[in-house]
MMTF fields as JSON, N, C-alpha, C and O atoms, coordinates in Angstrom:
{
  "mmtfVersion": "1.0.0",
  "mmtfProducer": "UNKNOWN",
  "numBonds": 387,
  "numAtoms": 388,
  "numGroups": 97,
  "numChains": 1,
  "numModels": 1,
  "chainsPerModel": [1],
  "groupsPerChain": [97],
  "chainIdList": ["A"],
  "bondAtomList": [4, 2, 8, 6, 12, 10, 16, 14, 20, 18, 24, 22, 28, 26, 32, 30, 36, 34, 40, 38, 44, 42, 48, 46, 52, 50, 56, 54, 60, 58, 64, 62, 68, 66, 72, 70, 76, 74, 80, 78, 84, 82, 88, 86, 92, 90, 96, 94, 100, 98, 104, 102, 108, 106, 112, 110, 116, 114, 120, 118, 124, 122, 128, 126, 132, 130, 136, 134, 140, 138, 144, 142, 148, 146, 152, 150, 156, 154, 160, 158, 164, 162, 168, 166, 172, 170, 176, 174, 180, 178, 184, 182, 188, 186, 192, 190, 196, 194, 200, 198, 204, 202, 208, 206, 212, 210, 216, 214, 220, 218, 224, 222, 228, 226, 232, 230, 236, 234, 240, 238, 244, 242, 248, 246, 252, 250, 256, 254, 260, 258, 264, 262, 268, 266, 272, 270, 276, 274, 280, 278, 284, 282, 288, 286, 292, 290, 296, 294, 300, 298, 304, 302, 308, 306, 312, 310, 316, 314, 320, 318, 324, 322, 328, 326, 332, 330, 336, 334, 340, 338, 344, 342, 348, 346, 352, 350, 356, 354, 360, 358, 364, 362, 368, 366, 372, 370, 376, 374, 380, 378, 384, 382],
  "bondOrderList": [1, 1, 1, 1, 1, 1, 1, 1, 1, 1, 1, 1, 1, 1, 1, 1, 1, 1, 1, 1, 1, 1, 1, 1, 1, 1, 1, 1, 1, 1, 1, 1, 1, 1, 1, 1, 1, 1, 1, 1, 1, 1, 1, 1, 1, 1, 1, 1, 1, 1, 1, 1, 1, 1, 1, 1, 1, 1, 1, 1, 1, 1, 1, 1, 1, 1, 1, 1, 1, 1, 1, 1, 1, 1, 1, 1, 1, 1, 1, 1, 1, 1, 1, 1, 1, 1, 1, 1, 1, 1, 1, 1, 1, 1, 1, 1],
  "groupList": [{"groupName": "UNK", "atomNameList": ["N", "CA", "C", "O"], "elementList": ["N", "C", "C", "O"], "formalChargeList": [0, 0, 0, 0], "bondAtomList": [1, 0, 2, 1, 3, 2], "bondOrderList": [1, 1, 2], "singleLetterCode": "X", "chemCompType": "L-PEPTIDE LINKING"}],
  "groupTypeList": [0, 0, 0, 0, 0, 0, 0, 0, 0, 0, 0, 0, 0, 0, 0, 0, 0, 0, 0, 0, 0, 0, 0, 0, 0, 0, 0, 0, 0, 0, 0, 0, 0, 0, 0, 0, 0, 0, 0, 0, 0, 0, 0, 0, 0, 0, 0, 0, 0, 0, 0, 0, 0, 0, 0, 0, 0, 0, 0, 0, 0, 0, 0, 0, 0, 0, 0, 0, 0, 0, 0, 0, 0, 0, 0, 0, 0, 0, 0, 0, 0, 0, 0, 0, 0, 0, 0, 0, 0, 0, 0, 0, 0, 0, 0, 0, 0],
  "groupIdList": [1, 2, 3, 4, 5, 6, 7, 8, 9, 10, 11, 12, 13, 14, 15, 16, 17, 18, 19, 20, 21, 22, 23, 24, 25, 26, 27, 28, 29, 30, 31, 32, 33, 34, 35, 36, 37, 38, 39, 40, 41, 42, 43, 44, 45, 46, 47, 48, 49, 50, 51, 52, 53, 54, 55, 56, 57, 58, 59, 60, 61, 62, 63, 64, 65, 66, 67, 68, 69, 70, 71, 72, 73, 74, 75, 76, 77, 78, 79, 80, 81, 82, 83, 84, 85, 86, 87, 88, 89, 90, 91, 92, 93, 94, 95, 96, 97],
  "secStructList": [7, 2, 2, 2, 2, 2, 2, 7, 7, 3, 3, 3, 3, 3, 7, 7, 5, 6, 6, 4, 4, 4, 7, 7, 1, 1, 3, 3, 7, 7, 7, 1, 1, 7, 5, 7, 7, 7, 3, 3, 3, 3, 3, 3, 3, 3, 3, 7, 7, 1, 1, 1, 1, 7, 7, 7, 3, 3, 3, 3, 7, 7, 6, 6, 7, 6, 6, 1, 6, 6, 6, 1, 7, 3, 3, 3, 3, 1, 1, 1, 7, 4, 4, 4, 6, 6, 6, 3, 3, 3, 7, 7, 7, 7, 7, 7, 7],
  "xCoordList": [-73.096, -72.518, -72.104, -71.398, -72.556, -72.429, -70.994, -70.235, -70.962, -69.289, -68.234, -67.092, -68.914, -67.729, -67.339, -66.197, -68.223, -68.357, -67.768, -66.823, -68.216, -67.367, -65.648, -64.773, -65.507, -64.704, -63.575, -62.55, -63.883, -63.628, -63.362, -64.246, -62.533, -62.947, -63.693, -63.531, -64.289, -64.98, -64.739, -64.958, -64.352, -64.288, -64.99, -66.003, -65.252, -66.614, -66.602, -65.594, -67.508, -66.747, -68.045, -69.117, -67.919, -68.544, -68.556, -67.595, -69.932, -69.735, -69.473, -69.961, -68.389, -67.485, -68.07, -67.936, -68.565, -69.382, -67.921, -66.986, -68.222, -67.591, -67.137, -65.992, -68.086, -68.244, -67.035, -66.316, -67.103, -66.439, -64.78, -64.097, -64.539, -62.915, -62.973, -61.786, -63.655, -63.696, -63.668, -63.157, -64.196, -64.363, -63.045, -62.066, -63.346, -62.329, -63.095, -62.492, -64.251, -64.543, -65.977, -66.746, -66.229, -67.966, -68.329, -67.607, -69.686, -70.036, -70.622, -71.572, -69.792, -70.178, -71.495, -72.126, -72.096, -73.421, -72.972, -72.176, -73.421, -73.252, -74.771, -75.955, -73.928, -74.854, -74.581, -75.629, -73.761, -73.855, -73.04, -72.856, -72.564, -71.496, -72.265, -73.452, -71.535, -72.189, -71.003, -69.935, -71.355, -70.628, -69.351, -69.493, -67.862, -66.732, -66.139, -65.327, -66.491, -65.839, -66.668, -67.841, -66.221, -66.776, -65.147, -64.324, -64.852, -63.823, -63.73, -64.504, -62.453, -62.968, -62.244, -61.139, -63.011, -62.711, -62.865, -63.359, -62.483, -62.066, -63.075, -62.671, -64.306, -65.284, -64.426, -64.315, -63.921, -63.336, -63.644, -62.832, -65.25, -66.223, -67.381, -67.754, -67.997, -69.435, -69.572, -69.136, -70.212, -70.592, -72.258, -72.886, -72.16, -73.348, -72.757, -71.888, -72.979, -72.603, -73.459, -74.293, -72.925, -73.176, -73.929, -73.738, -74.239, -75.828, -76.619, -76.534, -77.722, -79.217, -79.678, -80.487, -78.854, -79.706, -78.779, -78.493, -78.288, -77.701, -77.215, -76.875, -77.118, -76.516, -76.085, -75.397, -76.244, -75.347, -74.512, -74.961, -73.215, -72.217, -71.401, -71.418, -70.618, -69.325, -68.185, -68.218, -67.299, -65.741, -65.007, -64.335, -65.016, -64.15, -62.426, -61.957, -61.802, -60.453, -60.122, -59.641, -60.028, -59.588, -58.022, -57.243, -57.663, -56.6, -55.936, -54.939, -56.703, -56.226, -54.585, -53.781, -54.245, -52.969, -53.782, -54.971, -52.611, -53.211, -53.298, -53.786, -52.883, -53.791, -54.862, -55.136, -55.448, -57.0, -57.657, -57.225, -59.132, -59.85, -59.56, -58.735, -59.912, -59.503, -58.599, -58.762, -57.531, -55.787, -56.284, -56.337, -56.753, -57.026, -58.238, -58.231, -59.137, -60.396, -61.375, -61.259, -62.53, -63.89, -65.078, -64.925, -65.943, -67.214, -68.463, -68.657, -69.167, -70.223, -71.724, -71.706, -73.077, -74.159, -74.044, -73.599, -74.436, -74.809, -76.37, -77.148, -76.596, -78.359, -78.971, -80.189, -78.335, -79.22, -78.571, -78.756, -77.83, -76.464, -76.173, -76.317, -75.693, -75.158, -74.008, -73.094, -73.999, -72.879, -72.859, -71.783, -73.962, -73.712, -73.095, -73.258, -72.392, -71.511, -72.23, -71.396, -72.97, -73.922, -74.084, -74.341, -73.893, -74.289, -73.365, -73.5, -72.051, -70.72, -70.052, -69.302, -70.315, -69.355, -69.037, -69.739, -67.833, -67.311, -66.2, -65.287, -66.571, -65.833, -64.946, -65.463, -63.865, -63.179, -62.654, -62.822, -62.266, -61.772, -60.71, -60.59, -59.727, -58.297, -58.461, -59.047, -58.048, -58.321, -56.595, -55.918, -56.294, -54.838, -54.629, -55.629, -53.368, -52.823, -52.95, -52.691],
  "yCoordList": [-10.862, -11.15, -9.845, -9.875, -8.642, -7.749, -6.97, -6.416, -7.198, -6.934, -7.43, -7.009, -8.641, -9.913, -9.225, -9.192, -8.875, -8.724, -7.088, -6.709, -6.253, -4.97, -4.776, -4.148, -5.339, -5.157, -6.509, -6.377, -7.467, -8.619, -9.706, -9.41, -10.824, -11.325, -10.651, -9.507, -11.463, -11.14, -12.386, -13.588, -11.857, -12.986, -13.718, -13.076, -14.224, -14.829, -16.263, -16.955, -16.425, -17.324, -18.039, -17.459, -19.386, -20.307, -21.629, -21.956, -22.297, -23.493, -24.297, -24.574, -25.553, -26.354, -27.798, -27.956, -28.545, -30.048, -30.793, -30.409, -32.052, -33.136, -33.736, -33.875, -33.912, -34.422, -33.124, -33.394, -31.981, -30.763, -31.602, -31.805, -31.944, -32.441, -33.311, -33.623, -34.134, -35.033, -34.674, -35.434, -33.458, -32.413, -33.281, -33.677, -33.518, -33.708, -33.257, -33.665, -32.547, -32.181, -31.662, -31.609, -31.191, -31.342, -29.676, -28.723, -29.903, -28.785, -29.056, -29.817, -28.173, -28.891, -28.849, -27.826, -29.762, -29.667, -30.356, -31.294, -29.922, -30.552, -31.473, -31.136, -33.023, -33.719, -34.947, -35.572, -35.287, -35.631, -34.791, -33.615, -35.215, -35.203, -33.759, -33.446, -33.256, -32.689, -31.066, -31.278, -29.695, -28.64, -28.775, -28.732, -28.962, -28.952, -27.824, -27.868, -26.451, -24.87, -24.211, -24.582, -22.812, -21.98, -21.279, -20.978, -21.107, -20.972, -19.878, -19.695, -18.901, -18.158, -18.594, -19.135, -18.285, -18.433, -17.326, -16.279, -17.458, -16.186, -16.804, -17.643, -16.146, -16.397, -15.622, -14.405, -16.096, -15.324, -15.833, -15.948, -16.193, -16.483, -17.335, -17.97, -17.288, -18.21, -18.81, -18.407, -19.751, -20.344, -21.56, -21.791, -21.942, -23.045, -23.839, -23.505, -25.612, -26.766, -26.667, -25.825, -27.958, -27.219, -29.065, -29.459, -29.652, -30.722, -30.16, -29.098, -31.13, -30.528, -29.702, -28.785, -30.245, -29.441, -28.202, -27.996, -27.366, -26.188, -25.923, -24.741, -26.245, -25.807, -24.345, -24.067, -23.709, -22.446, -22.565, -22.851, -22.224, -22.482, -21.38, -20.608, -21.277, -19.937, -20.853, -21.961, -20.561, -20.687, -20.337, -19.308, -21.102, -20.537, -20.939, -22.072, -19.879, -20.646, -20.872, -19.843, -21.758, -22.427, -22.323, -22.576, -22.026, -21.996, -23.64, -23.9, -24.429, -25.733, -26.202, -26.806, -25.824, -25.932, -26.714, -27.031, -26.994, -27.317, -29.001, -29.606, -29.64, -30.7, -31.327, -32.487, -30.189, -29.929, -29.776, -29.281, -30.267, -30.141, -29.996, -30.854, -29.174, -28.946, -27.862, -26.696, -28.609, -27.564, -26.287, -25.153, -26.746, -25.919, -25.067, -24.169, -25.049, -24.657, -25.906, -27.103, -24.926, -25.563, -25.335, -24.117, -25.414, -25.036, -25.789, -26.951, -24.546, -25.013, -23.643, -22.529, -25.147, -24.291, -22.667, -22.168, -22.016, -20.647, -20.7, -21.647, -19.3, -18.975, -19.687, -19.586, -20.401, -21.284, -21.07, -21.681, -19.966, -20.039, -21.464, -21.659, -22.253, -23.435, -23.318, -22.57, -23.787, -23.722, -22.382, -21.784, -21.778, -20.193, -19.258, -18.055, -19.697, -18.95, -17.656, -16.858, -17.386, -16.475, -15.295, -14.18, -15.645, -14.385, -13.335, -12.121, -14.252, -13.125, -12.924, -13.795, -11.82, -11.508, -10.308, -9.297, -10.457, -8.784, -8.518, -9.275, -6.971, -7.153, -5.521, -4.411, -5.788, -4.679, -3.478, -3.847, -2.599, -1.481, -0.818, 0.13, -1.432, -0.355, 1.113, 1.391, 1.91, 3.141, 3.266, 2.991, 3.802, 4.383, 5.472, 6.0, 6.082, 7.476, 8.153, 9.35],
  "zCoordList": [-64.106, -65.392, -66.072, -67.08, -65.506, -66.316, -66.114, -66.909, -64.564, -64.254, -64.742, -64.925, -64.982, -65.692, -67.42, -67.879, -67.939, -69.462, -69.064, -69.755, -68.137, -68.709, -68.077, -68.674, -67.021, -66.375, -66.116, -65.448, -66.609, -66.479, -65.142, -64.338, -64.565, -64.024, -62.416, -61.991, -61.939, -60.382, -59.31, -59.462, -58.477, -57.178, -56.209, -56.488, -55.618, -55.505, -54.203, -54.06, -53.618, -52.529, -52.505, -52.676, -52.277, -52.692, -51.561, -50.865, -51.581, -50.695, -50.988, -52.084, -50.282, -50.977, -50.169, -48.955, -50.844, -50.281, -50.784, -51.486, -50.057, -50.183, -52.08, -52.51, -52.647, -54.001, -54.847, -55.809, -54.265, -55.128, -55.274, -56.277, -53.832, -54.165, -54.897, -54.995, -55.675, -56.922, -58.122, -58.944, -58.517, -59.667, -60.369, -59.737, -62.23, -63.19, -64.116, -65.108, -64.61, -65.697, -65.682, -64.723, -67.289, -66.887, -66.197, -65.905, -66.134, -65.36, -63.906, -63.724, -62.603, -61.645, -61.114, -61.383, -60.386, -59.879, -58.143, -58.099, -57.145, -55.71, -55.743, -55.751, -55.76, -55.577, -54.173, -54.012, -53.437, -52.354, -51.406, -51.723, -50.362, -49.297, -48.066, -48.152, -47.293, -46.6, -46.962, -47.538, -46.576, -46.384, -45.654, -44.431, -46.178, -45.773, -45.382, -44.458, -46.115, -46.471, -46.739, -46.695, -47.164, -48.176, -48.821, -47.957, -49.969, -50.813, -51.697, -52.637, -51.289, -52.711, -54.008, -54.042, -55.053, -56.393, -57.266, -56.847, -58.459, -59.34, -60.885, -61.69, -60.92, -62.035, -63.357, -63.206, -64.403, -65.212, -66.6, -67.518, -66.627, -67.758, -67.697, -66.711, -69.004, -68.85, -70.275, -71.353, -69.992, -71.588, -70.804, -69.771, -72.32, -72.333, -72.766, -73.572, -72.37, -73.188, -74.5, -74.832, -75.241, -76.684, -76.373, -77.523, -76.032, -75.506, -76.164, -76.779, -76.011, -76.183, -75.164, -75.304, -73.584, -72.56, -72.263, -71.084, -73.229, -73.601, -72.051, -72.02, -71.343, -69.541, -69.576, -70.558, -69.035, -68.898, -67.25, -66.14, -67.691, -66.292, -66.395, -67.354, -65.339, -65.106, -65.36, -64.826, -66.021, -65.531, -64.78, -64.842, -63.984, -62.38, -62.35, -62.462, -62.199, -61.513, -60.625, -60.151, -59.881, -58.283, -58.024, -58.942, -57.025, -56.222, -55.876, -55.203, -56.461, -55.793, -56.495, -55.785, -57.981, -58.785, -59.848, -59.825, -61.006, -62.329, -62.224, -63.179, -61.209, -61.175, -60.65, -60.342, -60.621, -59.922, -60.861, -61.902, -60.647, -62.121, -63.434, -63.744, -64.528, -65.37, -65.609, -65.969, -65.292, -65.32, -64.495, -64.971, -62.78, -61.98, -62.125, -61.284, -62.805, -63.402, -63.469, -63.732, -63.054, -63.53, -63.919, -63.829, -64.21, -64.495, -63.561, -63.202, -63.378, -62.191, -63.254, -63.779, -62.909, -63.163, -62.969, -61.936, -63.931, -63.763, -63.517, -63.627, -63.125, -62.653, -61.822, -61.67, -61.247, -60.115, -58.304, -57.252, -58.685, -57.657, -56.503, -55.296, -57.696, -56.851, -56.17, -56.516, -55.529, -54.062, -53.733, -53.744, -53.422, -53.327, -54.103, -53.902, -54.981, -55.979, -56.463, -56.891, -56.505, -56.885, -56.094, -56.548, -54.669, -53.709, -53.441, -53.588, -52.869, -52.767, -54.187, -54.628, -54.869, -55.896, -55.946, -55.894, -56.06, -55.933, -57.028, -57.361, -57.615, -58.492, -58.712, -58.839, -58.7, -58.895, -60.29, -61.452, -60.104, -60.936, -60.686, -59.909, -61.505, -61.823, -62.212, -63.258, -61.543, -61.983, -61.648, -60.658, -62.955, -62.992, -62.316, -61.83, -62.101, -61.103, -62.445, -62.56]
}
């Protein structure tokens, strides 16, 4: 998170179950189907639902186009690294000439 906040977005590759190609909203959680992929995606924020059960999730943008999830974006649990999202992140630095 800390790359995200100084440097901004980070890239990140993630395991993609069956239930993910259903994604329309919400914050995602993998709750059936079996491992289809692993995918990269572009984490380019975080928040909490504003619930009682305050969730904390990333905002991811997906490659799939804007009629994919939410106008090609989604949100999936943070801190629990669901779908692996958590392990590969890599994050880069522009350094000008």
């Amino acid at each position: 998170m800390q790359a995200l906040a100084n440097d901004g977005p980070v890239q990140a590759v993630m395991s993609v179950y069956r239930d993910f190609l259903y994604y329309r909203g919400g914050v995602y959680r993998h709750v059936y189907g079996v491992q289809i992929s692993s995918h990269a995606v572009e984490i380019i924020g975080y928040g909490t639902t504003d619930d009682e059960d305050r969730v904390p999730y990333w905002i991811v943008k997906n490659s799939l186009g804007p009629n994919w999830g939410e106008d090609g974006y989604f949100n999936i649990v943070r801190g629990s690294n669901e779908c692996d999202i958590e392990s590969a992140v890599h994050s880069g630095l522009f350094l000008p000439e």
